[in-house]
C-alpha positions as CSV (number, residue, x, y, z in Angstrom):
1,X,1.2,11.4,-17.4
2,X,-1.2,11.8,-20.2
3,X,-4.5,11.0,-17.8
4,X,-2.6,13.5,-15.5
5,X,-2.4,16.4,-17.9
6,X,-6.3,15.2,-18.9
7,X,-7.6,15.8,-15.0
8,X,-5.7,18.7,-14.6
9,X,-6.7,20.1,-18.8
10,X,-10.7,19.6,-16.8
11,X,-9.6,21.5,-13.4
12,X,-8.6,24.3,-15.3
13,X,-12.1,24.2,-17.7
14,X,-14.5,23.8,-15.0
15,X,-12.5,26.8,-12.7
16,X,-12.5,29.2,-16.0
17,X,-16.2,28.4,-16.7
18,X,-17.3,29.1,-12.9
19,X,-15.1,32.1,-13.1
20,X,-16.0,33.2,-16.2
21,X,-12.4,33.9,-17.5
22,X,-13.0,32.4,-20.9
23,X,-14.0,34.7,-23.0
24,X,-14.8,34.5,-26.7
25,X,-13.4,31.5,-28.7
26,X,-11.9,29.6,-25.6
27,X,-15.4,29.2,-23.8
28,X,-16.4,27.2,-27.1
29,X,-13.3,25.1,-27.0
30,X,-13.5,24.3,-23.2
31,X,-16.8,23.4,-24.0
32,X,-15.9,21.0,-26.9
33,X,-13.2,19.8,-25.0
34,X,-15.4,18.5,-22.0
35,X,-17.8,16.9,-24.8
36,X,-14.9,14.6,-25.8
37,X,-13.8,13.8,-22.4
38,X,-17.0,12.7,-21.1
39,X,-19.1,11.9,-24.3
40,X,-17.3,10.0,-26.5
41,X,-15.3,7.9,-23.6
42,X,-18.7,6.6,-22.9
43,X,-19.7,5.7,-26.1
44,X,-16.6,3.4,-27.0
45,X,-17.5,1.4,-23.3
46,X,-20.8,0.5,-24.7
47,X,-19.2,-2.5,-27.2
48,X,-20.7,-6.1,-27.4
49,X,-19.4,-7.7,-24.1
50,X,-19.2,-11.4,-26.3
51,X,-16.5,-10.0,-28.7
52,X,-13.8,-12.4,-28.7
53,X,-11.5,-9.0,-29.5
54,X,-11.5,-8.3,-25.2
55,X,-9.7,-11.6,-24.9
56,X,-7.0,-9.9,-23.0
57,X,-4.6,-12.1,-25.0
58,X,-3.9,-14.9,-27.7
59,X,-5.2,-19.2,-27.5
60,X,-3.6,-21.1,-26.8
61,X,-1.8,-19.8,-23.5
62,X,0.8,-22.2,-22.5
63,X,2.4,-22.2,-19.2
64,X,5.4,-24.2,-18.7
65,X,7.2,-25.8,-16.7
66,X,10.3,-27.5,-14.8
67,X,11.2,-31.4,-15.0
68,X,9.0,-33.6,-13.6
69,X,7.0,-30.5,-11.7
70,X,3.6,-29.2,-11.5
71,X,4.1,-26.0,-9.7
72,X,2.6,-22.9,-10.8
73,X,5.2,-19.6,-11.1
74,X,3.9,-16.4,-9.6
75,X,3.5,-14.9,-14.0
76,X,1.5,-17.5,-14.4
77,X,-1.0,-17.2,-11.4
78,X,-1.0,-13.2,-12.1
79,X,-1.7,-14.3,-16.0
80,X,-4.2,-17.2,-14.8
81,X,-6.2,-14.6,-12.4
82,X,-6.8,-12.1,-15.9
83,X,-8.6,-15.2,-18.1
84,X,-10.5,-16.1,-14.7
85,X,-11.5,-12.3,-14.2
86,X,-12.3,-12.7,-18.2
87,X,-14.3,-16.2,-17.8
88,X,-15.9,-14.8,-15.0
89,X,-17.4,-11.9,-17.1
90,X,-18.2,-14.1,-19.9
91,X,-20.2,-17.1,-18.9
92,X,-20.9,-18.7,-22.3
93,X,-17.0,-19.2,-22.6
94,X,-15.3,-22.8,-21.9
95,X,-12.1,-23.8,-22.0
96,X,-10.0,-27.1,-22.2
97,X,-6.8,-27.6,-20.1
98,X,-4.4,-29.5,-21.6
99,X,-1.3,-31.0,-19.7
100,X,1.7,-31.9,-21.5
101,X,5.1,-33.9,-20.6
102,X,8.7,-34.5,-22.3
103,X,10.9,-37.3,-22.3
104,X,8.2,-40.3,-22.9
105,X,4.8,-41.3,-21.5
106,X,3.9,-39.5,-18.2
107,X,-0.2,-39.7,-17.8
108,X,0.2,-38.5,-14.1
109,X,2.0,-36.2,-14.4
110,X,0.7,-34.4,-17.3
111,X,-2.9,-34.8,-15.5
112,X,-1.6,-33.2,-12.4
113,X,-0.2,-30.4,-13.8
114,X,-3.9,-29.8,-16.0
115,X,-5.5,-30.6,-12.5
116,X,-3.2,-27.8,-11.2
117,X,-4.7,-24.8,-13.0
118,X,-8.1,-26.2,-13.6
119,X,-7.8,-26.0,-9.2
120,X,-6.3,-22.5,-9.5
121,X,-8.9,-21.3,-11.4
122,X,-11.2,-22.6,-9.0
123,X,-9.7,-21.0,-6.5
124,X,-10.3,-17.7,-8.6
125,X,-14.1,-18.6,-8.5
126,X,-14.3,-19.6,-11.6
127,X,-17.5,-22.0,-12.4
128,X,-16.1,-25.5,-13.2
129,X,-18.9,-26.3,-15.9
130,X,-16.9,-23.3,-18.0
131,X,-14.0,-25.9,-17.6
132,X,-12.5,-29.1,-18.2
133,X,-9.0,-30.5,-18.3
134,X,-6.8,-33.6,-19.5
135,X,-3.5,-35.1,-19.2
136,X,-2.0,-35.6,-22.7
137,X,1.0,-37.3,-21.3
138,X,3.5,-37.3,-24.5
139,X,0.7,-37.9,-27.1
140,X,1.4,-34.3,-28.7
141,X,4.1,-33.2,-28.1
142,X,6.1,-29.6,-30.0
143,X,9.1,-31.4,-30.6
144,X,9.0,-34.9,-31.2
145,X,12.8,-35.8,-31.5
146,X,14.0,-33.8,-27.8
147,X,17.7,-33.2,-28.7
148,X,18.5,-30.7,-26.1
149,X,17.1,-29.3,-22.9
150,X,15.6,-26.4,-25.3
151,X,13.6,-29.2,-26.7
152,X,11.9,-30.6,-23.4
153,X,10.6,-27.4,-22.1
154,X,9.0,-26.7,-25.0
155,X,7.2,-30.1,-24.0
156,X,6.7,-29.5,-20.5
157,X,3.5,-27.5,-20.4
158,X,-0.2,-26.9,-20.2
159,X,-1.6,-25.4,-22.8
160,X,-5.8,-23.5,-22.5
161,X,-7.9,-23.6,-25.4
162,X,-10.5,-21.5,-26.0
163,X,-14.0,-23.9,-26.8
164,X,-15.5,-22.5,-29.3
């Protein structure tokens, strides 16, 4: 709505000035006003393209999963395509892929679902020397005493990790 009103606030600007309809103070506003939508827009795009605030969200990102599966949901390709478009842009930055299991040792497992994203990324032509994943099996898990179902999906994932 707002950028809306904004394209249509310029229409009406550019129309008065060619038609010379402003007259007195509103010809210095409309001119003021199309300084600060064209100006200073401008200058808050030029910021230092390395600044871990673009990080279009928090590390570690964790994606979970079901029992004894390494399928990707369609949130977490959507989320998995925004850090490759952000790796993609920033070349210096590596990450680690960590898979993760419930219930008691699981290496394959755990390394299949790490293999998983580190492919999907791939797939998103992401540069695999910016990557590098590992199956934890049940090494670290969030809860170590699973009393409920609650429990093991909080230990059935793969979490990213920024390398810093």
């Amino acid at each position: 709505m707002a950028v809306l009103m904004l394209d249509w606030g310029k229409m009406l600007i550019f129309r008065s000035i060619k038609n010379q309809k402003l007259k007195g103070i509103l010809y210095p506003l409309s001119l003021v006003f199309l300084l600060i939508i064209f100006v200073v827009p401008a200058s808050f795009s030029q910021t230092d393209s390395t600044s871990l605030d673009e990080i279009p969200f928090d590390f570690p990102i964790v994606i979970r999963y079901k029992n004894n599966s390494s399928e990707l949901s369609h949130v977490n390709r959507y989320r998995l395509s925004v850090l490759a478009d952000y790796l993609i842009n920033h070349p210096n930055q590596k990450i680690i892929i960590e898979g993760h299991v419930c219930c008691g040792p699981a290496k394959a497992v755990s390394k299949r679902r790490a293999r998983g994203v580190f492919r999907q990324l791939r797939k998103l032509n992401v540069p695999k020397e910016q990557m590098s994943y590992i199956g934890k099996s049940f090494d670290e898990p969030k809860v170590a005493k699973e009393k409920n179902e609650q429990d093991k999906d909080m230990n059935r994932r793969v979490e990213i990790e920024l390398v810093r």
